[in-house]
PDB file of N, CA, C and O in Angstrom:
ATOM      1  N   UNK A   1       0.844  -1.176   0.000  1.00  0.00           N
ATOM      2  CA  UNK A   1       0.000   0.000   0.000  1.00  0.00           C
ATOM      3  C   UNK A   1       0.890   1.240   0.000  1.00  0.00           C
ATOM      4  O   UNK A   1       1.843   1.361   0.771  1.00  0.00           O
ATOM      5  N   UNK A   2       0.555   2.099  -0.847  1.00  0.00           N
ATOM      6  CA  UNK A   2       1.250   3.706  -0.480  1.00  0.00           C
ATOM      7  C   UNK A   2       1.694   4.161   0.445  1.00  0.00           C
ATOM      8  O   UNK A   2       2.788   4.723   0.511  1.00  0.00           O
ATOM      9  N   UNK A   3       0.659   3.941   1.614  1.00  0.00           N
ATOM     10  CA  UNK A   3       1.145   4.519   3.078  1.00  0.00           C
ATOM     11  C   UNK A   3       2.048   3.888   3.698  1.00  0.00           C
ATOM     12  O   UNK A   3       2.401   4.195   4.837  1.00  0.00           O
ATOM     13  N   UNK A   4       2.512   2.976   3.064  1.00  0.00           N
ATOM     14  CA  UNK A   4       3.782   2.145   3.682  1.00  0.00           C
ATOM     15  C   UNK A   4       5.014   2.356   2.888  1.00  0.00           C
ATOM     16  O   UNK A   4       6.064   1.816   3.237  1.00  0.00           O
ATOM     17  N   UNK A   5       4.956   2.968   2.038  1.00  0.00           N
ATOM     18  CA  UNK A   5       6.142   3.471   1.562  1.00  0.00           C
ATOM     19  C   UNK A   5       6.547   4.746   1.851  1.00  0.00           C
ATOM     20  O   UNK A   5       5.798   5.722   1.820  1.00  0.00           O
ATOM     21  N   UNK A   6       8.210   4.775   2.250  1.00  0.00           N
ATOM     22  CA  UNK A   6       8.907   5.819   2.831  1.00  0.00           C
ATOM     23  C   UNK A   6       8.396   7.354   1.766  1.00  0.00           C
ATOM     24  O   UNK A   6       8.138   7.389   0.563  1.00  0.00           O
ATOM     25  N   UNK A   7       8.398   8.489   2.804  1.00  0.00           N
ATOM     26  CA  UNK A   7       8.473   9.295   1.589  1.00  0.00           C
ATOM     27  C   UNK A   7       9.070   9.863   0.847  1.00  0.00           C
ATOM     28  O   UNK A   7      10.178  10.051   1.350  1.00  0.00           O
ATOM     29  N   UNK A   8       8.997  10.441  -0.467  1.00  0.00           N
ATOM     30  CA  UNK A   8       9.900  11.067  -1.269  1.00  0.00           C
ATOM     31  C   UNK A   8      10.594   9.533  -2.156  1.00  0.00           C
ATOM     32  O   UNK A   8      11.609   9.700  -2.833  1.00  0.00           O
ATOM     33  N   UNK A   9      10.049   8.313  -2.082  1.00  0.00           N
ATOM     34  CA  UNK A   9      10.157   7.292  -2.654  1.00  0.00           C
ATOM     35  C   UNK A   9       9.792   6.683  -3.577  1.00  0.00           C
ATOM     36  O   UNK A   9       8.620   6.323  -3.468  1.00  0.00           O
ATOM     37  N   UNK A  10      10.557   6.228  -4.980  1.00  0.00           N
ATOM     38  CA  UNK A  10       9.786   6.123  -6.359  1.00  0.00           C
ATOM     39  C   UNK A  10       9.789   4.722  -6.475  1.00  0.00           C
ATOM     40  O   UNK A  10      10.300   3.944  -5.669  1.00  0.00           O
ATOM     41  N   UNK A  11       9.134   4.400  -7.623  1.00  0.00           N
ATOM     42  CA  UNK A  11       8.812   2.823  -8.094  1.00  0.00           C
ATOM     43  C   UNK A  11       8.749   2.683  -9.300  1.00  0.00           C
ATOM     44  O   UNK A  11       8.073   3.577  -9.808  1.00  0.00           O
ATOM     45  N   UNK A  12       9.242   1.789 -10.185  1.00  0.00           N
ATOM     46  CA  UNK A  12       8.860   1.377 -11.371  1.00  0.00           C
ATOM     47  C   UNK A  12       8.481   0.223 -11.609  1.00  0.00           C
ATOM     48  O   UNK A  12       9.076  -0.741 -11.128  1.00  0.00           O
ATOM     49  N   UNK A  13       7.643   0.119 -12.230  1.00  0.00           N
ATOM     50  CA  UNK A  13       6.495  -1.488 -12.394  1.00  0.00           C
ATOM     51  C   UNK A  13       6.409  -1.424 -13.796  1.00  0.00           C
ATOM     52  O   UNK A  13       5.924  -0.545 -14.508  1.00  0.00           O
ATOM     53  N   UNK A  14       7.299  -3.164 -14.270  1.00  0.00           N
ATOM     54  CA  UNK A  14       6.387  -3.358 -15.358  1.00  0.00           C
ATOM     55  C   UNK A  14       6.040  -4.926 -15.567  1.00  0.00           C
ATOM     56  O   UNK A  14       6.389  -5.779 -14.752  1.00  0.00           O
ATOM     57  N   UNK A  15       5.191  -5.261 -16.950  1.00  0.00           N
ATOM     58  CA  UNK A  15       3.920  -6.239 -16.702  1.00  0.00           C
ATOM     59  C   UNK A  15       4.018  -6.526 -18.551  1.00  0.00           C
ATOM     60  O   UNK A  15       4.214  -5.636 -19.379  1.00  0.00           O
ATOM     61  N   UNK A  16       3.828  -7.941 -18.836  1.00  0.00           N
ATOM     62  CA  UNK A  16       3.268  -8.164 -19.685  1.00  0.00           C
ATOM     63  C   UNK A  16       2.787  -9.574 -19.208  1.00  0.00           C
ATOM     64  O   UNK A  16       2.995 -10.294 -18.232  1.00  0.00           O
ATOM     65  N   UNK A  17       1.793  -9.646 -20.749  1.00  0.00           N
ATOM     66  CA  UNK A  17       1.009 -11.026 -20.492  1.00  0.00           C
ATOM     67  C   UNK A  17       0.202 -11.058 -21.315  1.00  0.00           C
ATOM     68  O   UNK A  17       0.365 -10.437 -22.366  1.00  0.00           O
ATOM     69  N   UNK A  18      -1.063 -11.899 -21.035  1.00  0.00           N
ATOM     70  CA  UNK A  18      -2.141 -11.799 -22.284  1.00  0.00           C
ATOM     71  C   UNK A  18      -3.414 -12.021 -21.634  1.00  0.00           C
ATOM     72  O   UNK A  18      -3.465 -12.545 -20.521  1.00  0.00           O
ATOM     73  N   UNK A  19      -4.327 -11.694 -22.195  1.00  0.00           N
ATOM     74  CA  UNK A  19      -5.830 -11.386 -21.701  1.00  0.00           C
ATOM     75  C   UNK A  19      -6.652 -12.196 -22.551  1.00  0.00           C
ATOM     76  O   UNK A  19      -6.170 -12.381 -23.668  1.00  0.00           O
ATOM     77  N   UNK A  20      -7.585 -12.643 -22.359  1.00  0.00           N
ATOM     78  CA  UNK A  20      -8.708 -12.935 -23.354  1.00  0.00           C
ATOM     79  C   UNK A  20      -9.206 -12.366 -23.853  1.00  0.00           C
ATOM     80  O   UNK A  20      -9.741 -12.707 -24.908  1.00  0.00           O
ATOM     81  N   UNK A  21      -9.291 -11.118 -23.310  1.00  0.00           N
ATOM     82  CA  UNK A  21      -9.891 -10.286 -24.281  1.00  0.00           C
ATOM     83  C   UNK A  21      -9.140  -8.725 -25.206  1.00  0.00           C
ATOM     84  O   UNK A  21      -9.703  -7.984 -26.011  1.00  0.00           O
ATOM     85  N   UNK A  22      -7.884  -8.682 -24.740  1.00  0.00           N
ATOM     86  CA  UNK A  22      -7.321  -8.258 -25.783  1.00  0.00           C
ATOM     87  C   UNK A  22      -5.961  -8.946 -26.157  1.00  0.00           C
ATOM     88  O   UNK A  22      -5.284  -8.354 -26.998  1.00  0.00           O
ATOM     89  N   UNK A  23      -5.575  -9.877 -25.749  1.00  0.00           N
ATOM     90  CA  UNK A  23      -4.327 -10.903 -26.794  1.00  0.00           C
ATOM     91  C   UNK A  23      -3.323 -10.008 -25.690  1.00  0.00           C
ATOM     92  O   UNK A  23      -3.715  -9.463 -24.658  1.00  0.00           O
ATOM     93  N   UNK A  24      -1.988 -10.027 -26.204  1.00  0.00           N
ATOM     94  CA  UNK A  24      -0.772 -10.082 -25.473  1.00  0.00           C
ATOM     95  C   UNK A  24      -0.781  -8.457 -25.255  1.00  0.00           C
ATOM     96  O   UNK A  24      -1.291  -7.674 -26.057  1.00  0.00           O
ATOM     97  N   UNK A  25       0.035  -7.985 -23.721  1.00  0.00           N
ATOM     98  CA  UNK A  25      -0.309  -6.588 -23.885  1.00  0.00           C
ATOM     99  C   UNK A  25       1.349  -6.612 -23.039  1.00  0.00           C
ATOM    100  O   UNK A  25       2.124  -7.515 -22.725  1.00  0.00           O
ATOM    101  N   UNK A  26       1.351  -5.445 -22.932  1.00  0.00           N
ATOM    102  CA  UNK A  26       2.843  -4.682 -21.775  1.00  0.00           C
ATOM    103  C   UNK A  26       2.298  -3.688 -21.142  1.00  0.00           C
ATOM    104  O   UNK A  26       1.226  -3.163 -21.442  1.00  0.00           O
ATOM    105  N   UNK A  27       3.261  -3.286 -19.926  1.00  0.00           N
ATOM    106  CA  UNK A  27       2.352  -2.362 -19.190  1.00  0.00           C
ATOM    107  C   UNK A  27       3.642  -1.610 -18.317  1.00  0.00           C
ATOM    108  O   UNK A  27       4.443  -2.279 -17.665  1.00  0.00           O
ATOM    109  N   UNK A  28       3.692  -0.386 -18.399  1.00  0.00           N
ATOM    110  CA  UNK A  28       4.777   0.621 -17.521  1.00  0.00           C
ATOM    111  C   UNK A  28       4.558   1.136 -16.696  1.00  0.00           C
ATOM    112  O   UNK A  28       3.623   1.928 -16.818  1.00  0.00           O
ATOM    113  N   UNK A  29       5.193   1.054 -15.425  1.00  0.00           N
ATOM    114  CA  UNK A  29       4.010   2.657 -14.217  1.00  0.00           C
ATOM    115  C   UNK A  29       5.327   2.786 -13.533  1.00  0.00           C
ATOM    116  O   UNK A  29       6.103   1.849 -13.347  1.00  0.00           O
ATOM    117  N   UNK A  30       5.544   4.203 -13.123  1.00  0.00           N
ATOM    118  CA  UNK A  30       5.945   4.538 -12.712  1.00  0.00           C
ATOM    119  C   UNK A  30       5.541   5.827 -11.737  1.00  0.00           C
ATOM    120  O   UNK A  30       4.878   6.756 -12.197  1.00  0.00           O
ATOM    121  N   UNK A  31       6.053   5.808 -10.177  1.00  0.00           N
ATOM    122  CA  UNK A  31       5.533   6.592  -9.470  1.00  0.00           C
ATOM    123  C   UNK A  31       6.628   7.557  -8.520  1.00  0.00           C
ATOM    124  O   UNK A  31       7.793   7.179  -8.642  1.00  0.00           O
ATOM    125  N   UNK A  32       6.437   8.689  -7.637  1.00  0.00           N
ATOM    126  CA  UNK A  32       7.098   8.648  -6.968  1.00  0.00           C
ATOM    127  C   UNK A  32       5.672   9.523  -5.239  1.00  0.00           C
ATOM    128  O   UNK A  32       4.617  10.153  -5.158  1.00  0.00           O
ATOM    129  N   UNK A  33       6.453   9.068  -4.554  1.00  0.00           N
ATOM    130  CA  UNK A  33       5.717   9.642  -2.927  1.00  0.00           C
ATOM    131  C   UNK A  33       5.974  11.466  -2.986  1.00  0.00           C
ATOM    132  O   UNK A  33       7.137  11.865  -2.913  1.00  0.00           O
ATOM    133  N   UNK A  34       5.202  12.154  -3.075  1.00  0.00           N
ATOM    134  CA  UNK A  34       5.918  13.529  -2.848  1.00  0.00           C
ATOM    135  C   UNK A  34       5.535  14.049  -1.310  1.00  0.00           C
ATOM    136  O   UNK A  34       6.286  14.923  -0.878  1.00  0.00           O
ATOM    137  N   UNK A  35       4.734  13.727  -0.661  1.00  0.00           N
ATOM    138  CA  UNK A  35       4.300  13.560   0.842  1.00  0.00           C
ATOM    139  C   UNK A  35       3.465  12.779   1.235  1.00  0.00           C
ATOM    140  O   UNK A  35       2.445  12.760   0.545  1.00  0.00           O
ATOM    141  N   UNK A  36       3.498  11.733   2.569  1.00  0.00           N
ATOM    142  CA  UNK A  36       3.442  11.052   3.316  1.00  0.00           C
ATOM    143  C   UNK A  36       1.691  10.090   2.774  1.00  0.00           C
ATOM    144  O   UNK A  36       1.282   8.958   3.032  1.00  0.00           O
ATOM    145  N   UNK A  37       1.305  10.841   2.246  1.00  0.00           N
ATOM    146  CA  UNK A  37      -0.347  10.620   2.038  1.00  0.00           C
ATOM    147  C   UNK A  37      -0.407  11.272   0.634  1.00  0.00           C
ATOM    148  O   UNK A  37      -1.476  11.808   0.341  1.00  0.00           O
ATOM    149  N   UNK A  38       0.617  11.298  -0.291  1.00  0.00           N
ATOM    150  CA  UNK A  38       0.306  12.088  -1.610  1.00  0.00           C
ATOM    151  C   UNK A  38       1.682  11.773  -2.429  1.00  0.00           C
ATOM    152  O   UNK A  38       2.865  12.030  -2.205  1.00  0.00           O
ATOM    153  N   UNK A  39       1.013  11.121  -3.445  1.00  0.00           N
ATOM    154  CA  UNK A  39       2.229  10.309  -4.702  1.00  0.00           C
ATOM    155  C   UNK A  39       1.474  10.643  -6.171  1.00  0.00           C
ATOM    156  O   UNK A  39       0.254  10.618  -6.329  1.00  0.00           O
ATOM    157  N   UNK A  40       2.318  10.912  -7.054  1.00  0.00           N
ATOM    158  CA  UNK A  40       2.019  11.429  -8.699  1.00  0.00           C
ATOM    159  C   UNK A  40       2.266   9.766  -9.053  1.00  0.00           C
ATOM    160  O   UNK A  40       2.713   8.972  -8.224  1.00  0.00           O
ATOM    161  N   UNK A  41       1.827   9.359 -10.655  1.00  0.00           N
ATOM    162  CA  UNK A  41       2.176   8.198 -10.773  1.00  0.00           C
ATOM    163  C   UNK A  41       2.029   8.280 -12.818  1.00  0.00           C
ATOM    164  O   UNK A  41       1.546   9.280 -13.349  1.00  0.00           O
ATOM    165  N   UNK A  42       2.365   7.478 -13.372  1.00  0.00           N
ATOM    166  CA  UNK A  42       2.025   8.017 -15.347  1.00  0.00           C
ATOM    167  C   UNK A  42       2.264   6.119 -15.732  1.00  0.00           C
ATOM    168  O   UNK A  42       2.909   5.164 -15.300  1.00  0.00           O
ATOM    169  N   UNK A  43       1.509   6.363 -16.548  1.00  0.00           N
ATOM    170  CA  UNK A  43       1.797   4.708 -17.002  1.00  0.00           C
ATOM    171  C   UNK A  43       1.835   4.379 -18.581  1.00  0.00           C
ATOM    172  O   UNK A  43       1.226   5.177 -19.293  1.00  0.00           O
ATOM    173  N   UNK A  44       2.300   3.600 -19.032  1.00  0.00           N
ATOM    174  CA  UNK A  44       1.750   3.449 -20.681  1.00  0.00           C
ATOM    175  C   UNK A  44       1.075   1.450 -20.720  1.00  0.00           C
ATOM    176  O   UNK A  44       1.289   0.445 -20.042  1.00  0.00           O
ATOM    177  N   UNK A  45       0.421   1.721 -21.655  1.00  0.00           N
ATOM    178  CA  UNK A  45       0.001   0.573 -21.718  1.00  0.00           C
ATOM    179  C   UNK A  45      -0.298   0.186 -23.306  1.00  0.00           C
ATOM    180  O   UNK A  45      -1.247   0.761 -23.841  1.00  0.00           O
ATOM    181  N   UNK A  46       0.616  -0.938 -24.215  1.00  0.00           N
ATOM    182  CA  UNK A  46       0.054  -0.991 -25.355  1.00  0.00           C
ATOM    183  C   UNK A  46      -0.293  -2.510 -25.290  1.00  0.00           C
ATOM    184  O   UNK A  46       0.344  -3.255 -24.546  1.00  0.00           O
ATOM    185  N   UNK A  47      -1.518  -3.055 -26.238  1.00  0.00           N
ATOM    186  CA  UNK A  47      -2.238  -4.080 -26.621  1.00  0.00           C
ATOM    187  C   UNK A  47      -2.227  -4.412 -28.355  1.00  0.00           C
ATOM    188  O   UNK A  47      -2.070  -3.664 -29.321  1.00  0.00           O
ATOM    189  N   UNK A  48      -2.432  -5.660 -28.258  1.00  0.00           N
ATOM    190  CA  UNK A  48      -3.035  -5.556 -29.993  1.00  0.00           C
ATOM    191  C   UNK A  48      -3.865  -4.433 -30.532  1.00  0.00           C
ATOM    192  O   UNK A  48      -3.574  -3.882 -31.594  1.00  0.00           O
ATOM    193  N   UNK A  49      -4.661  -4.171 -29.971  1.00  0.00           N
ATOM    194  CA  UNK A  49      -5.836  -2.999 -30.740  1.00  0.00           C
ATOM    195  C   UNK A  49      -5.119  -1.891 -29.957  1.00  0.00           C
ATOM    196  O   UNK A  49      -4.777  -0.944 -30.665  1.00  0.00           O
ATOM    197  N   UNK A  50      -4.979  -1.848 -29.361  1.00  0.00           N
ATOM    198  CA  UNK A  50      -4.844  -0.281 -28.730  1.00  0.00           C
ATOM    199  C   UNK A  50      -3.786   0.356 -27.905  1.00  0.00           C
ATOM    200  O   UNK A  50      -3.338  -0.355 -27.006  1.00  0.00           O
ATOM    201  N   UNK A  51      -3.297   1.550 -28.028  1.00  0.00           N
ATOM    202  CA  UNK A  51      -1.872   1.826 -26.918  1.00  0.00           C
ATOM    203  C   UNK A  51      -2.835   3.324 -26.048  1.00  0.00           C
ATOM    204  O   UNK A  51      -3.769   3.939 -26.564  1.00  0.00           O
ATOM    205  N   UNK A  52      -2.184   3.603 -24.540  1.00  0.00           N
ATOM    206  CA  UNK A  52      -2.855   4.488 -23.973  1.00  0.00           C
ATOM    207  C   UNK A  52      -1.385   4.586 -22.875  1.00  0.00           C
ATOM    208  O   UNK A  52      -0.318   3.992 -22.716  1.00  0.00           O
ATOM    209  N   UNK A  53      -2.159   5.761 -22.276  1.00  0.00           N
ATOM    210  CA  UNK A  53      -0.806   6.368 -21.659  1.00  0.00           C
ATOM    211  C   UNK A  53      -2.229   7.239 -21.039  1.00  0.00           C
ATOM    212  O   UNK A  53      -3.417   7.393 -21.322  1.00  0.00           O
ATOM    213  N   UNK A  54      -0.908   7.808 -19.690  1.00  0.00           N
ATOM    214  CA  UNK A  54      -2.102   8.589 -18.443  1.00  0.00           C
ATOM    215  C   UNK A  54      -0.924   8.894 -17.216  1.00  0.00           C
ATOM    216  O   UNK A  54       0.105   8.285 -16.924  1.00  0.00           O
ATOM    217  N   UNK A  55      -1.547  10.086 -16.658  1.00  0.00           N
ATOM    218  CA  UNK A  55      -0.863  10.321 -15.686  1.00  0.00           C
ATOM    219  C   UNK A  55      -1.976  10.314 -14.292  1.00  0.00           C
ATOM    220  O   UNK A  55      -3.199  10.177 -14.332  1.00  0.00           O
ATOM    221  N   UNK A  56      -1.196  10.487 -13.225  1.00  0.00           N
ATOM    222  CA  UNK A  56      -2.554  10.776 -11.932  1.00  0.00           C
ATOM    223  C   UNK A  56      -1.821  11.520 -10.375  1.00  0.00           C
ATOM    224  O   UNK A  56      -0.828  12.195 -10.102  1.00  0.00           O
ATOM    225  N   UNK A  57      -2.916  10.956  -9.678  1.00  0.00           N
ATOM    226  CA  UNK A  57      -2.695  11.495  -8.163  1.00  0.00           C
ATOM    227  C   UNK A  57      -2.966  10.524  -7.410  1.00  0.00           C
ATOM    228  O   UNK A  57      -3.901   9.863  -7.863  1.00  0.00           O
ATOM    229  N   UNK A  58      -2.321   9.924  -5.897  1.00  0.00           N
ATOM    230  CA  UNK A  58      -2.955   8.831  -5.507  1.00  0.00           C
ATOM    231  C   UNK A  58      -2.925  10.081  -4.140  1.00  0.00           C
ATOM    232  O   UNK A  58      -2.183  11.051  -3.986  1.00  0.00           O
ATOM    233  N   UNK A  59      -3.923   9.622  -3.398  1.00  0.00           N
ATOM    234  CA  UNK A  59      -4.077  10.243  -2.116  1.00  0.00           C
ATOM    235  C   UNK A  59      -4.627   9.138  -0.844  1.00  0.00           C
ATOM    236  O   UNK A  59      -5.659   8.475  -0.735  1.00  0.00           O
ATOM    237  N   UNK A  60      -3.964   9.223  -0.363  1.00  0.00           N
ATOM    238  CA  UNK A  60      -4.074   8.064   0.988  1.00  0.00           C
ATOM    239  C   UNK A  60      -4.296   8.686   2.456  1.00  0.00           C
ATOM    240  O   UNK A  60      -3.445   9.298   3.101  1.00  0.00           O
ATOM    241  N   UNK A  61      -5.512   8.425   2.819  1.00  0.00           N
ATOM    242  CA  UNK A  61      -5.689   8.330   4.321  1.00  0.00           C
ATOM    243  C   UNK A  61      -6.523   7.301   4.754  1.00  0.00           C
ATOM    244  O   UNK A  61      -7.055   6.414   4.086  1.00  0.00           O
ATOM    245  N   UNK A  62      -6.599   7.627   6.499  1.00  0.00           N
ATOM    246  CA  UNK A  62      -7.170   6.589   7.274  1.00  0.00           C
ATOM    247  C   UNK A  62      -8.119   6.830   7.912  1.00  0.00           C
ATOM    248  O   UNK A  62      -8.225   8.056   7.858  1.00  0.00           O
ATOM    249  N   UNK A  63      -9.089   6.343   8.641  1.00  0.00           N
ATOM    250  CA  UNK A  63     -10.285   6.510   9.104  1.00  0.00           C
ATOM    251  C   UNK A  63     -10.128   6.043  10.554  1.00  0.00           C
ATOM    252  O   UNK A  63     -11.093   6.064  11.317  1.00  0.00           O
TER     253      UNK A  63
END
């Protein structure tokens, strides 16, 4: 989980494989923590039919 990673701490993840429903794909993400409860993250992802790419915000708290 996010909140368990130190902050100011990055990651890179990647993934291939195949789906049933779109055939063989790859997959990139990369993130980093910029405070304690708040990390940026961008990924690419291409498939047989289709390639996509995206960036975001993850925000983590507790109850």
């Amino acid at each position: 989980m996010l909140s368990d990673v130190p902050v100011r701490t990055g990651y890179l993840e990647a993934q291939a494989g195949s789906s049933s429903l779109s055939g063989a794909y790859a997959r990139l993400e990369g993130g980093a923590r910029l405070r304690q409860n708040l990390g940026v993250f961008g990924f690419a992802e291409a498939n047989q039919r289709e390639r996509m790419a995206g960036a975001g915000i993850r925000f983590t708290f507790g109850l």
